[in-house]
C-alpha distance (Angstrom), angle and dihedral (degrees) to the residues before:
residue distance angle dihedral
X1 . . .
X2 3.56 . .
X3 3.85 94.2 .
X4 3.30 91.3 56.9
X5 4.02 104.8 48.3
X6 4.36 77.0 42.8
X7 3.94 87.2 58.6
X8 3.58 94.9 45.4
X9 3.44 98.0 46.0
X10 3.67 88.4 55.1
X11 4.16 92.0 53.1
X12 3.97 87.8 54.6
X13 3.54 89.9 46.5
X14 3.79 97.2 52.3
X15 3.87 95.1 86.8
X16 3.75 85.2 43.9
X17 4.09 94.8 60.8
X18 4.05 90.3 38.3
X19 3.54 89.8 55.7
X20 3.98 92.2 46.0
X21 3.61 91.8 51.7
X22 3.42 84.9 57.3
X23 3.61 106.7 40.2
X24 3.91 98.3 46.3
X25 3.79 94.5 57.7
X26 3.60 87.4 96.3
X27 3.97 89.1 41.6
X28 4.39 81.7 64.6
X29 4.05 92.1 41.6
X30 3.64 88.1 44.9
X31 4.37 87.2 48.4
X32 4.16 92.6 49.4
X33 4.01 87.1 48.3
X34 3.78 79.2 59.1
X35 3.99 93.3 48.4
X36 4.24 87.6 -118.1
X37 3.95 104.5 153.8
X38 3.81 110.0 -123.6
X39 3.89 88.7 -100.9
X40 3.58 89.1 55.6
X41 3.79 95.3 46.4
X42 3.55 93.1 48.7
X43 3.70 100.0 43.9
X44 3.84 87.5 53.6
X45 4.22 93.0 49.4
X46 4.11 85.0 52.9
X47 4.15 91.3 49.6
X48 4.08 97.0 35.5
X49 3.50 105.9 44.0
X50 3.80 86.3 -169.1
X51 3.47 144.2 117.4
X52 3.61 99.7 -165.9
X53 3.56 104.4 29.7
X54 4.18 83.8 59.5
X55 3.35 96.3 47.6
X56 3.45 92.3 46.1
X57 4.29 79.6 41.5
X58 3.68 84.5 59.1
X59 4.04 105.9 56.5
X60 3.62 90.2 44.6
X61 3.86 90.2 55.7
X62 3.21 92.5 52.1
X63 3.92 104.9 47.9
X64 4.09 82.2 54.1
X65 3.89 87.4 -110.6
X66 3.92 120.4 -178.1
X67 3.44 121.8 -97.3
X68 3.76 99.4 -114.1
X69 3.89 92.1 51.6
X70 4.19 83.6 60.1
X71 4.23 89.9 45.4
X72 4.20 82.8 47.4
X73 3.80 98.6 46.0
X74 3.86 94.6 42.6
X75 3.80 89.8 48.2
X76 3.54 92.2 55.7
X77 4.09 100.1 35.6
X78 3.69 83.2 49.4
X79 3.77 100.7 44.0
X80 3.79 91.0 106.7
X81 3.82 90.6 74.6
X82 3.28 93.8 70.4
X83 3.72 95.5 56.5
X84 3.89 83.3 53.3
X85 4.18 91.2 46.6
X86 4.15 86.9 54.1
X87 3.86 91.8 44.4
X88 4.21 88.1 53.3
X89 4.30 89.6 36.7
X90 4.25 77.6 73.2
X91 3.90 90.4 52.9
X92 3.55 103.1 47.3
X93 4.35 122.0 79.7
X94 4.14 109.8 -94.8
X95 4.08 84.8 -127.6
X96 4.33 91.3 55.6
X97 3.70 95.2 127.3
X98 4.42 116.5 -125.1
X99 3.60 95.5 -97.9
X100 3.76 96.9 59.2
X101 3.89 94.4 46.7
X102 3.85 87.5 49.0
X103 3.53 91.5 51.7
X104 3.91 91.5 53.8
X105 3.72 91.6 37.9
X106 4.23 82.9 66.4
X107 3.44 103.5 52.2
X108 3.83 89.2 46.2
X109 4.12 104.7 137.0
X110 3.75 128.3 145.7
X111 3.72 92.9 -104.2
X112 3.99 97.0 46.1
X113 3.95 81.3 40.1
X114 3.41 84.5 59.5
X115 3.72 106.6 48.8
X116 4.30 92.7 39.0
X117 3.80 91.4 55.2
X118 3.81 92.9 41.2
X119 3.89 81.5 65.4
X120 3.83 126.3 116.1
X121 3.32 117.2 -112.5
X122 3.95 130.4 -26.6
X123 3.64 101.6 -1.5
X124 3.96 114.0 -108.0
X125 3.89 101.3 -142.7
X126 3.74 94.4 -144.4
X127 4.12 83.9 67.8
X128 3.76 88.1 66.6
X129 3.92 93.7 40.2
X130 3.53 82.2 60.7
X131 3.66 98.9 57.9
X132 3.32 93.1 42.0
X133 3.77 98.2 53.1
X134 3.77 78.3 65.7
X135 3.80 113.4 33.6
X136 3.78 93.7 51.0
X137 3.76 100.1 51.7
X138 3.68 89.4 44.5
X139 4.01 84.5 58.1
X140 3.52 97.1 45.8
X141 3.65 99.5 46.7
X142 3.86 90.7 43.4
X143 3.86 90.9 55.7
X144 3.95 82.4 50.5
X145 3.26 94.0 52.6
X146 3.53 96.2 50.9
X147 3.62 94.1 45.8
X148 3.60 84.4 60.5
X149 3.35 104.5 46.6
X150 3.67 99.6 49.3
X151 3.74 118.0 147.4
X152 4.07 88.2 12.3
X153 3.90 99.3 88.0
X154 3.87 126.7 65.6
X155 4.22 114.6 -118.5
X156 3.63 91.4 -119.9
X157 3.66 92.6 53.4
X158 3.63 82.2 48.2
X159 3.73 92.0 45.0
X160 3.31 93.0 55.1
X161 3.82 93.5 58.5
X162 3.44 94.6 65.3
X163 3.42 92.2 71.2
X164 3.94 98.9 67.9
X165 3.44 87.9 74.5
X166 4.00 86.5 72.2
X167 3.76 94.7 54.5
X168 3.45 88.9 50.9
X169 3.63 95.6 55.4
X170 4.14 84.8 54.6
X171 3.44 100.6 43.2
X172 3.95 87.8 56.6
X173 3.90 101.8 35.2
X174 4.07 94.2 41.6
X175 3.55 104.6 56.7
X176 3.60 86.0 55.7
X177 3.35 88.8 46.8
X178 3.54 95.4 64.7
X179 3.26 93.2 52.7
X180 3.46 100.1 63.9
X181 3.51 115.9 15.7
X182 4.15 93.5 -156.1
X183 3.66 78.2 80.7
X184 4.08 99.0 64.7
X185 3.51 92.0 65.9
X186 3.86 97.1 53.3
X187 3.35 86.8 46.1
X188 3.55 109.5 52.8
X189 3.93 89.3 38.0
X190 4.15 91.1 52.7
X191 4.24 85.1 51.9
X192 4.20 91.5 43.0
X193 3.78 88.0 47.1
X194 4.00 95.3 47.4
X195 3.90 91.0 46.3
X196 4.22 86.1 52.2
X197 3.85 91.9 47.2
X198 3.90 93.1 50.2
X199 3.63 95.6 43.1
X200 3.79 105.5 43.6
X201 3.78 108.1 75.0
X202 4.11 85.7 -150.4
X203 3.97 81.0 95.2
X204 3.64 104.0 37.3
X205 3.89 86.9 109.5
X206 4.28 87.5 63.9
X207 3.96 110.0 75.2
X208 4.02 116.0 -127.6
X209 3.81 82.8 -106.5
X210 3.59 97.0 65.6
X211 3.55 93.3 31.9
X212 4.21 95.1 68.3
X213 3.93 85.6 49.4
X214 4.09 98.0 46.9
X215 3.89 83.2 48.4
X216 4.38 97.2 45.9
X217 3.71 92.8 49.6
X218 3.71 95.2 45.4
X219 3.96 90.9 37.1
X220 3.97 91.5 41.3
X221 4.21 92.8 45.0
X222 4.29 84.4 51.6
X223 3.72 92.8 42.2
X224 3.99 95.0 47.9
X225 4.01 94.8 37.9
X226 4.04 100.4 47.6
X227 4.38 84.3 27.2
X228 3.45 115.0 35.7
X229 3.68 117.2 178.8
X230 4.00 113.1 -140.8
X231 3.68 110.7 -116.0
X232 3.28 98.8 -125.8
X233 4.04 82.6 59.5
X234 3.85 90.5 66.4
């Protein structure tokens, strides 16, 4: 039983890792701009499964910053992820021992996020092993990658990367979507809301970080009041 959930989660996760590969090529040119070795950059990419926490990582590194300044900033860049661990604490079985919730609570990313929560039912924990076994590789080696390729590949080639990390977001959050159509609204209200947030300079003085968890909890809070999901749904 768990073999098979562990293969399946791997086939859903498949777009995931492609897309990583792709994405964190400019997480490894970003690393050699900070003069991290290859091993260092890709050792990082497998711990940090983060795009913004690295390249915030990266500027701190550089400007010789302490060590507890880089624990600080990546606590609060990062702070979203726990929103998403207490979302997937209502999927998983009370009795799941520690070690398996730790395990999830590490490859917790928007996109694996995504997938886990998406699944039916108590959430088997070998599902999100799955993806992972995927997804993070696919980061790592695409940070390598880019490390090593520095200097070889034109910016708008590189620009142009960036955006797979959009069509991943829609070919996780869609199919659910179809699904249940509760979800389309939520949806296309989080992206109309994100757009307004980024454009109006009324919140300029709020980083991005912040931003993503102002707009779940007040998204989330209107989703579950007008929405709610029956808990034996979950």
């Amino acid at each position: 039983m768990h073999k098979q959930t562990y293969i399946r989660g791997m086939k859903d996760g498949i777009p995931v890792g492609l897309g990583y590969f792709v994405v964190s090529f400019t997480i490894g040119i970003a690393a050699r701009k900070a003069d991290l070795t290859p091993f260092q950059a890709t050792v990082m990419s497998f711990t940090n499964n983060t795009s913004a926490g690295q390249f915030a990582s990266f500027a701190l590194i550089a400007s010789g910053a302490p060590y507890l300044e880089m624990v600080i900033s990546q606590a609060v860049i990062n702070l979203r992820y726990c929103l998403m661990s207490c979302a997937l604490s209502q999927k998983v079985d009370n009795r799941l021992p520690f070690y398996h919730r730790f395990l999830i609570a590490f490859g917790v990313t928007d996109e694996i996020f995504g997938l886990s929560v998406s699944w039916k039912g108590k959430l088997d924990p070998w599902y999100t092993y799955g993806i992972m076994s995927v997804a993070v590789p696919g980061w790592s080696l695409g940070t390598l990658a880019g490390v090593l390729s520095t200097g070889m590949l034109p910016q708008t080639f590189l620009n142009a990367m960036n955006m797979a990390l959009y069509g991943m977001f829609i070919a996780i959050f869609m199919p659910a979507a179809r699904e249940d159509k509760k979800l389309l609204p939520v949806i296309f209200l989080s992206m109309a809301l994100s757009a307004v947030v980024q454009v109006l300079p009324l919140f300029d003085f709020i980083s991005s970080g912040m931003k993503i968890i102002a707009l779940t909890l007040v998204i989330s809070l209107g989703a579950a009041i007008l929405m709610p999901v029956p808990e034996e749904d979950l």
